[in-house]
C-alpha positions in Angstrom: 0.0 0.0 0.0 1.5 3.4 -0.9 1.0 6.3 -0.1 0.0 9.8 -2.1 1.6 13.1 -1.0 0.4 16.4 -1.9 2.8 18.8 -3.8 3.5 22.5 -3.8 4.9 23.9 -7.0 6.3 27.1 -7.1 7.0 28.6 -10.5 10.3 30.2 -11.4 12.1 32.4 -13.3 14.2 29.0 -14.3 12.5 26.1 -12.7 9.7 24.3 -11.4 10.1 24.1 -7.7 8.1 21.5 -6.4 8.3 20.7 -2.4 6.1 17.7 -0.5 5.6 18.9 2.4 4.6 15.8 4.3 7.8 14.4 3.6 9.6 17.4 4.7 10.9 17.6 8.1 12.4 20.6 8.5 16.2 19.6 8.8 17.9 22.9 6.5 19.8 20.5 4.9 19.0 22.3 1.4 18.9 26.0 2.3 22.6 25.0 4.2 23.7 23.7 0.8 21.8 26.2 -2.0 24.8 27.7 -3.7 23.0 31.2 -4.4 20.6 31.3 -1.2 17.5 31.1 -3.2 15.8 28.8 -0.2 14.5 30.2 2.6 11.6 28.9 5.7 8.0 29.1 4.6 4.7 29.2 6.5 3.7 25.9 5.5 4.0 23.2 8.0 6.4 19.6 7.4 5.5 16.4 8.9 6.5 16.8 12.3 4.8 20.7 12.7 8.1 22.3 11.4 8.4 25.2 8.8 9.4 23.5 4.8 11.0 25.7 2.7 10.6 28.0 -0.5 12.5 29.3 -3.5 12.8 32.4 -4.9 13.9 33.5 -8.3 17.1 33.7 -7.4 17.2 29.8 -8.2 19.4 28.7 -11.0 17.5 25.2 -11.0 21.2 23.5 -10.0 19.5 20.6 -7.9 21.8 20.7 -5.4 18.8 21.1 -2.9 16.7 17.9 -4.3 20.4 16.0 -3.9 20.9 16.4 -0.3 17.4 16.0 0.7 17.3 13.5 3.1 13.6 13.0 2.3 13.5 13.0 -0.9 10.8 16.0 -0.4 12.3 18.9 -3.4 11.9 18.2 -6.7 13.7 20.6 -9.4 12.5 21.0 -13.0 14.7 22.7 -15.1 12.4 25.2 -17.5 12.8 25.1 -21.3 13.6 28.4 -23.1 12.1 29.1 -25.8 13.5 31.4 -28.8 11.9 33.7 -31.3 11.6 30.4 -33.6 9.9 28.6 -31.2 12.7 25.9 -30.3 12.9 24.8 -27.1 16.1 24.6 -25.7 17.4 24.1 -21.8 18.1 27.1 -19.9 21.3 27.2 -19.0 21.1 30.5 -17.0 
């Protein structure tokens, strides 16, 4: 039996930043390790009654934070770009 936990995606300037925040519990772990700052405590409660996090557009969508998650509770989507032609292309920063 599995089971199903809600997300919270945030839109970005460069990624999807998606956060579960009943697997979350609150360690720091990623805003310790986020290379630019871009994390930061949010109002939303974890699993054990402790603040998760969010991102702000100073993300660069490096995945560092989803890496050291010991929970398993960030997941980082990279956006496409898209050009005048309509290509999609990864953004790169």
């Amino acid at each position: 039996m599995s089971k199903e936990y809600k997300s919270k995606t945030q839109e970005l300037k460069r990624a999807l930043f998606t956060l579960f925040p009943g697997l979350c519990k609150g360690c720091g772990l990623c805003i310790e390790k986020c290379p630019k700052k871009s994390l930061s405590w949010s109002d939303t409660l974890g699993v054990y009654g402790t603040p998760t996090v969010k991102a702000n557009d100073e993300c660069t969508a490096c995945g560092i934070c989803q890496e050291v998650c010991p929970d398993c509770a960030i997941r980082v989507e990279r956006m496409k770009k898209v050009d005048n032609e309509g290509n999609k292309s990864e953004n790169t920063g």
